[in-house]
N, C-alpha and C positions, 0 to 999 in steps of 0.2 A: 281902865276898861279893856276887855277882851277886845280882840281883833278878827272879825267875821268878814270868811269868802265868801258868802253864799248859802244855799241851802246844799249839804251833803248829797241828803235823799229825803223823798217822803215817805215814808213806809203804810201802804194802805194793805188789804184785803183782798183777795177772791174765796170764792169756791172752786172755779174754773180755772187754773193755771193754764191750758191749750189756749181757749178761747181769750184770756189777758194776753200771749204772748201772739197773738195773731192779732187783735187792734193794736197793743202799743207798737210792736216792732216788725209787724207785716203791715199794718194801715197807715200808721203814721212815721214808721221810719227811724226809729229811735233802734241804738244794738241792745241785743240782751248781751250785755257783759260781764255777769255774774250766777250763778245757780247753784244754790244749796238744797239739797236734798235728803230724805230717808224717809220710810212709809211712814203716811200721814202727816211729812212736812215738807215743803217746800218755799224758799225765799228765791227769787228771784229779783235781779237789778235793771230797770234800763239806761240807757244812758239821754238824759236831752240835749247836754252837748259838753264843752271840754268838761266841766267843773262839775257841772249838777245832774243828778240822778230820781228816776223813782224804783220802789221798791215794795213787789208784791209777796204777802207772808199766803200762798193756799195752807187752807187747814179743812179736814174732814166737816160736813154740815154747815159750815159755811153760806147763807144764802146773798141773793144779794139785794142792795138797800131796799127801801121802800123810794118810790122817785120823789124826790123831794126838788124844787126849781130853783135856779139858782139865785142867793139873798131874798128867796122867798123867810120872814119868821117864822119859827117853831117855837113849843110850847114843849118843856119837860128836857131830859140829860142828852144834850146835843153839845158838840167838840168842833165842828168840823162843816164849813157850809160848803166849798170848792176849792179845785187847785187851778191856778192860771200858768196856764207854760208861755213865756213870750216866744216871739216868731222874729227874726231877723229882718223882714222887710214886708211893707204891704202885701208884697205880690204873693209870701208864703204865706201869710193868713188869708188870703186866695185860695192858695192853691191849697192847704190843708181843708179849707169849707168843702173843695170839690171832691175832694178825695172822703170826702164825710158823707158829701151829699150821694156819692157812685156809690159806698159803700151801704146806702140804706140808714144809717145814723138820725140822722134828720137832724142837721144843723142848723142854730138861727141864723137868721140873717146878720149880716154886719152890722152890731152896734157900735156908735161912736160915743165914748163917753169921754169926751175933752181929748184926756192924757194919753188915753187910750183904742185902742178898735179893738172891739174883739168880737168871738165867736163862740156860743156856748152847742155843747152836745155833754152824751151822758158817755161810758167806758162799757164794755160790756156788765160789769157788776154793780153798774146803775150809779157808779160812784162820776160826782158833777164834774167837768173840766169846764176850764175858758181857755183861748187860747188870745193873748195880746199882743198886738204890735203897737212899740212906744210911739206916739206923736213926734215927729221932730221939733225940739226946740220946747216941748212942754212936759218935761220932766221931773215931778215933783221933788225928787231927788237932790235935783240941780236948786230950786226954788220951791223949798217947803210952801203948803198954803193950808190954813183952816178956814173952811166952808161950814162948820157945823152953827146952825144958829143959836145950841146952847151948850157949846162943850162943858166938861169939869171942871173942876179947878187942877189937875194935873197935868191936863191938854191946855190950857191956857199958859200955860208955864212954858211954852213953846216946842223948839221939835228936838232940843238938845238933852243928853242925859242930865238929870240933875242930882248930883251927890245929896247923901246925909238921909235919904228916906230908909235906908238898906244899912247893916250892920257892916264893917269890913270885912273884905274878905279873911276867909283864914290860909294863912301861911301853907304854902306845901313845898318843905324842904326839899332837896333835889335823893336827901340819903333815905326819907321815909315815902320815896314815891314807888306804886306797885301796878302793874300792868298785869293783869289776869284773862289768859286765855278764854277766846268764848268762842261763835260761831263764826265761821266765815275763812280761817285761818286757810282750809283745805281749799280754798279755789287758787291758792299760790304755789299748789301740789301737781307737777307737770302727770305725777303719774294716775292721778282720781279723775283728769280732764276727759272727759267723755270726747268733747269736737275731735281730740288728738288721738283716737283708739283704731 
């Protein structure tokens, strides 16, 4: 099996790239450490802390969602219900509600869900966040648990991978491997850097 660190990036949407880079990295504090640009595109990165990123594509017409609440169901071609960023300690899912609630956001109150506390608001593109601080000591991670009263039979199979559902992998020799340039290359170009002009 692969070996995963993490989430890279999310990559979402605006219409708005000013007003995105003014709640992620003016509101809540995350660096913009990336920007790709040319008329009618722009990709920008933020950072949430060492390892993990998000990542917004503007594109011309662009609107932003209809408000949908969060694990509220929907009906018809849906992908995507919210993103949770955890919080280092109580006190920053604190102090990020406040900084929600100064800013006019209108944060909920602190829910406790076990494992979790957290706090939900919307991004300016109406796209859902949560933000969560882990429980001490109740980490599902640490102690899988199934609470569902009628999982599948694939969830019942417990929390580990289970071989034989999947064909094997295919082989990828090291002499037929090929890396193909795409976007992103130029923010490693001292001289395109806008901050450094």
């Amino acid at each position: 099996m692969p070996r995963y660190n993490g989430i890279n990036h999310l990559a979402m949407v605006t219409g708005d790239m000013d007003a995105t880079v003014r709640f992620w990295r003016d509101l809540l504090g995350m660096r913009l450490v990336a920007g790709l640009g040319r008329p009618g595109y722009r990709h920008y990165f933020f950072q949430i802390d060492g390892r993990d990123m998000i990542a917004f594509f503007e594109w011309p017409g662009v609107e932003p969602l209809a408000m949908k609440d969060h694990g509220f169901p929907v009906r018809g071609p849906v992908g995507f219900d919210h993103v949770s960023i955890g919080v280092a300690g109580e006190e920053d899912l604190w102090a990020v509600r406040g900084r929600l609630e100064a800013a006019g956001c209108e944060p909920s109150p602190v829910i406790d869900h076990g494992f979790i506390h957290s706090v939900y608001c919307f991004d300016p593109n109406m796209i859902p966040i949560e933000f969560s601080w882990a429980v001490p000591g109740a980490d599902p991670r640490a102690h899988p648990a199934m609470a569902d009263l009628a999982p599948g039979g694939p969830a019942l199979e417990g929390p580990e991978p289970r071989p034989g559902h999947w064909p094997p992998p295919v082989p990828q020799p090291a002499a037929e491997r090929e890396v193909y340039p795409g976007e992103g290359r130029e923010v490693l170009d001292p001289a395109r850097d806008a901050w450094k002009r």
